[in-house]
C-alpha positions in Angstrom: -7.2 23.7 5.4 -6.3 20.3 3.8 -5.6 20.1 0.2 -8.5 17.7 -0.8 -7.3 17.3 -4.5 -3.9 16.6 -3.4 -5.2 14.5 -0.4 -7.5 12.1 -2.9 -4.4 11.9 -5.6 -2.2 10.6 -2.8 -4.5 8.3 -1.8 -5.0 7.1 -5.4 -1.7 6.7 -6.0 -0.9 4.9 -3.2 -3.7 2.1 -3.4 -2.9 1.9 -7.1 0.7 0.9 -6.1 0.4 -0.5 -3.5 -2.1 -3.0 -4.9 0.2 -3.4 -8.0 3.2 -4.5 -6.1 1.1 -6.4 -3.7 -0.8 -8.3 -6.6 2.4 -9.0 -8.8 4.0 -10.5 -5.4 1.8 -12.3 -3.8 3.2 -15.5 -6.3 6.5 -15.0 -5.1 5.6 -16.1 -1.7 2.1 -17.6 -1.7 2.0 -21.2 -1.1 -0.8 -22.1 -3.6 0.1 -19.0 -6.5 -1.7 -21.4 -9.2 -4.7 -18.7 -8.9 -3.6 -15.2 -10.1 -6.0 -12.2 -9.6 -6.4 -10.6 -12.8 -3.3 -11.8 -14.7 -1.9 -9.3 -17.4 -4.7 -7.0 -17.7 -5.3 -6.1 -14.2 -2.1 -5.7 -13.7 -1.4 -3.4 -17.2 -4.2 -1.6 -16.1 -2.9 -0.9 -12.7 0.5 0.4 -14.1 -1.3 2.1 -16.8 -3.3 4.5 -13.7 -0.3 4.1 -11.8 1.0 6.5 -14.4 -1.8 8.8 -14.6 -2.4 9.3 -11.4 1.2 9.6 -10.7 1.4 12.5 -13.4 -1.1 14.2 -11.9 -0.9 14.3 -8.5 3.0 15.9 -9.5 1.5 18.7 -11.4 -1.0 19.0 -8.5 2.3 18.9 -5.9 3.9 21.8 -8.2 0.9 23.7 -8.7 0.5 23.9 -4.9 3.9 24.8 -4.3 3.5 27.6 -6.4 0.5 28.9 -5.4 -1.0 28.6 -8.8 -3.5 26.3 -10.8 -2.4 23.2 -12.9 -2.7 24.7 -16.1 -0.8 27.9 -14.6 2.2 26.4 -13.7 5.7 28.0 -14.8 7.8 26.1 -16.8 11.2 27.5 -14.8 9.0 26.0 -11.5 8.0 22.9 -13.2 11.6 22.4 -14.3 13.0 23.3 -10.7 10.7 21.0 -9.4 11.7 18.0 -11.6 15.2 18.2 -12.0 16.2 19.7 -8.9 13.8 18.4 -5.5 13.6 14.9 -4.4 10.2 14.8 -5.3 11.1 15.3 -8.5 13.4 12.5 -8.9 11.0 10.2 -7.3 8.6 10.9 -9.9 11.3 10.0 -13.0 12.0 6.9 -11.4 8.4 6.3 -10.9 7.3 7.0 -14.3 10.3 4.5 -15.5 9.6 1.9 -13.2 5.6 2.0 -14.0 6.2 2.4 -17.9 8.7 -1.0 -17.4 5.7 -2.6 -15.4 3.3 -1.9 -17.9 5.4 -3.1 -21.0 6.5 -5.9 -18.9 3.0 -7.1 -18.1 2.6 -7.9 -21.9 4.6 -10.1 -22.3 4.2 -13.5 -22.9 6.8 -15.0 -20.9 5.6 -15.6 -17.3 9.4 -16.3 -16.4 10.0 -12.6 -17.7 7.1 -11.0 -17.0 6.6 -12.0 -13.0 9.5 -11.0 -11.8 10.4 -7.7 -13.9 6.7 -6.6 -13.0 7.6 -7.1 -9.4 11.0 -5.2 -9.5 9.4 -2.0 -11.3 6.2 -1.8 -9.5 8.5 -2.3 -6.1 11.0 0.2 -7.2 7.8 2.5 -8.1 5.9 2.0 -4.8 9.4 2.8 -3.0 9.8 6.0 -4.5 6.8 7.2 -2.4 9.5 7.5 0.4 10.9 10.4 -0.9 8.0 12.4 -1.3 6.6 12.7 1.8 8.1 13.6 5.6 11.1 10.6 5.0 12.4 13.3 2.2 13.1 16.2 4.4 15.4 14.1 6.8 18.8 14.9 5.9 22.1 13.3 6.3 22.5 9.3 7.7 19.3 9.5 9.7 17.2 10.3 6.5 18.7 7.8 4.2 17.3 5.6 7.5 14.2 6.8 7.0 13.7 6.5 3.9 15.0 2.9 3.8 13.0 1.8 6.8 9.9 4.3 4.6 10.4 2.2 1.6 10.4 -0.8 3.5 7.3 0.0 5.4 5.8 0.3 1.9 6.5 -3.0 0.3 5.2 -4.9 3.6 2.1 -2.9 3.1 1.9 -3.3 -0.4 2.5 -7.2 0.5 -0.5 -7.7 2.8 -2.6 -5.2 0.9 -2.0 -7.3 -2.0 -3.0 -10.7 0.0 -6.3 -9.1 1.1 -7.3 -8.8 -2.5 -6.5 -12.2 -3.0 -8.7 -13.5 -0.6 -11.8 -11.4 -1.4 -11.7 -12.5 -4.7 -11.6 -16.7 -2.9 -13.9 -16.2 -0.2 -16.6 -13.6 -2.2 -16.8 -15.9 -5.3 -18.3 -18.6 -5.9 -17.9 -21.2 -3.3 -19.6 -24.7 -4.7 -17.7 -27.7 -3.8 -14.8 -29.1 -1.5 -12.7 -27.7 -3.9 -13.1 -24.4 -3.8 -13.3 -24.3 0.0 -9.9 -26.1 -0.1 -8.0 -23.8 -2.4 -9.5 -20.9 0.0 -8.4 -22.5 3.2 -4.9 -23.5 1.5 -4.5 -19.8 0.4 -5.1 -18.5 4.2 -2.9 -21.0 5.6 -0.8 -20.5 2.9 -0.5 -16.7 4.1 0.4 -17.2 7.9 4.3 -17.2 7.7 4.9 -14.7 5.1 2.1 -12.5 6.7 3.9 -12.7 10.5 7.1 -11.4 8.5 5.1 -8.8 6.9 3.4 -7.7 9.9 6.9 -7.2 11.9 8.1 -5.5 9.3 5.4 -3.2 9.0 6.2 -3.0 12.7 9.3 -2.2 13.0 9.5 -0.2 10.0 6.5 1.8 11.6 8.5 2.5 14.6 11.8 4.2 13.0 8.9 6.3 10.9 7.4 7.7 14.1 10.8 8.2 15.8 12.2 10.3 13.0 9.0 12.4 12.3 8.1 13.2 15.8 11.1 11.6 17.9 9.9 11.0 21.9 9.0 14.1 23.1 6.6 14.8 20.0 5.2 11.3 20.7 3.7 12.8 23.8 2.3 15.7 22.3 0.7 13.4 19.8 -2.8 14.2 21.4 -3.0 17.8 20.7 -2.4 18.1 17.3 -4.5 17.0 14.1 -1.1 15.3 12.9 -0.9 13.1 16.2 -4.9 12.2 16.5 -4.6 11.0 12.7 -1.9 9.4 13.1 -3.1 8.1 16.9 -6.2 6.3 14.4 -4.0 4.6 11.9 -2.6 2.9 14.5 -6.1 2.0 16.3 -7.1 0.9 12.9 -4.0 -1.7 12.3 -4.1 -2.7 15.5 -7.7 -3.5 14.4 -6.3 -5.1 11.5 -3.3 -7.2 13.4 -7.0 -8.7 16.1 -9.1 -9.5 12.5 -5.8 -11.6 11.3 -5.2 -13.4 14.1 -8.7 -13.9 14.5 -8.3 -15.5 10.4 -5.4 -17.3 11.5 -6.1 -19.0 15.0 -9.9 -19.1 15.0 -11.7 -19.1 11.3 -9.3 -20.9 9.0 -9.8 -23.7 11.2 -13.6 -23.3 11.0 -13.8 -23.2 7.4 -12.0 -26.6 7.3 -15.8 -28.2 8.4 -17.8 -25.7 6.4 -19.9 -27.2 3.7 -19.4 -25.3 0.4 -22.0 -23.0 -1.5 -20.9 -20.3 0.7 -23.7 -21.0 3.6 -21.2 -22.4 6.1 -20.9 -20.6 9.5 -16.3 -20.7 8.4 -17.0 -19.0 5.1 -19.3 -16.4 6.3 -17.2 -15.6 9.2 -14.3 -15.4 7.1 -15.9 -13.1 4.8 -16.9 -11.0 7.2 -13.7 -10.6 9.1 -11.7 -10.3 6.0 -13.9 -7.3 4.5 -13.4 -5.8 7.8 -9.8 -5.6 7.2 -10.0 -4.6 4.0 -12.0 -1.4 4.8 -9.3 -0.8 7.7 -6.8 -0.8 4.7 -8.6 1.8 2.6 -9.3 4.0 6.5 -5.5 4.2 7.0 -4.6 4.8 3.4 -7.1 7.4 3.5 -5.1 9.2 6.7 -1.5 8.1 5.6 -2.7 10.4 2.5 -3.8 13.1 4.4 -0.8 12.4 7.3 1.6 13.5 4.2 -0.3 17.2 3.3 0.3 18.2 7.3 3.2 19.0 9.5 4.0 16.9 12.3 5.2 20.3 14.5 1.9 21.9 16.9 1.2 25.3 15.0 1.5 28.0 17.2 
């Protein structure tokens, strides 16, 4: 039976980092950044969660290894689990690199702030790679993983971050040519760094697959509750990869002759399709957090 505390920390955590990364990139590469979602709050507050949840889905993660409650946890297991397991490690670095986002996103200094923000809440997304299948792969092939794991991640975090962006245009306030413009500009804006982001969520998706359940698990994929999860994440970001091109071909275009105050066939389209997307987000967050509580093998 799935671990449903563990299950709704991992999905926590990731969403919180994930959106952190995303939200303190998305200036890096945007081609109109002049808009920032949230600015230092948002993002303190996401590193400030990022934290908490962080700390506890650990102690949950050692709790459940030891078969006892939060509160009854050893402090020779605790200590094991820290110092001496991967997941452990991961954690450290992750508490670092979100205590360095936090402090960071402070500051004053936008030249300081932006891009040591991005460099601890990327270092502490990253770190989810060794805490899930990508840590058990040993020698050359799991530094690989974990690398192409990691990778995986930032892309994600990347597009996830985008998404929130564009709610935030398209469900506001639309009242004049200008705000229709600075919409359309950010979508547009989008298109090449999101083709990069979707080939390397690709890619990276690809080496994941082939190192947790290599080819001849692939075809087994069916019959277990691993594979048929796993078989809907990918449905659901293939659902994801027709709503942007659909955003990118079809509706940006449109919204170019939509009148503003939101009534426009382009903005409600574009609203539509884009909270579609999102939703697929949160649905395959939802199973890559319960993906990482099963094992990939059939039970026998």
């Amino acid at each position: 039976m799935a671990d449903w505390i563990g299950v709704a920390l991992r999905f926590g955590v990731y969403a919180d980092l994930l959106l952190l990364f995303g939200l303190a990139a998305y200036p890096l590469y945007a081609a109109s950044p002049s808009r920032p979602l949230g600015g230092r709050a948002m993002i303190a507050g996401l590193a400030g969660l990022g934290l908490l949840l962080s700390n506890l889905s650990f102690l949950q993660m050692v709790a459940s290894m030891s078969s006892a409650t939060i509160t009854g946890i050893g402090r020779e297991t605790f200590d094991f689990v820290l110092f001496e397991t991967p997941p452990g490690a991961a954690f450290l670095w992750r508490t670092a690199a979100l205590a360095t986002a936090f402090v960071a996103a402070l500051l004053q200094s936008a030249k300081i702030r932006s891009p040591v923000v991005t460099l601890g809440a990327g270092v502490a997304l990253g770190t989810l790679a060794w805490t899930g299948h990508a840590a058990v792969t040993e020698g050359a092939a799991g530094t690989i993983h974990r690398l192409a794991d990691g990778l995986h991640l930032l892309a994600a975090g990347a597009w996830l971050g985008a998404l929130a962006v564009l709610v935030t245009l398209l469900f506001a306030r639309i009242e004049d040519d200008k705000s229709v413009a600075a919409a359309r500009s950010a979508l547009a804006g989008f298109a090449v760094a999101g083709s990069i982001i979707v080939a390397l969520i690709v890619a990276t998706g690809l080496i994941n697959v082939w190192m947790i359940v290599g080819v001849e698990g692939a075809l087994r994929l069916p019959t277990t509750l691993y594979g048929q999860l796993l078989i809907a994440k990918l449905v659901l970001f293939a659902a994801m990869l027709g709503l942007a091109a659909a955003n990118r071909w079809r509706l940006t275009p449109r919204l170019a002759s939509g009148d503003a105050g939101g009534a426009s066939g382009g903005v409600r389209a574009l609203r539509g399709s884009i909270a579609l997307e999102t939703s697929a987000a949160m649905l395959i967050l939802a199973l890559v957090a319960w993906l990482g509580t099963l094992s990939p093998q059939p039970t026998i």
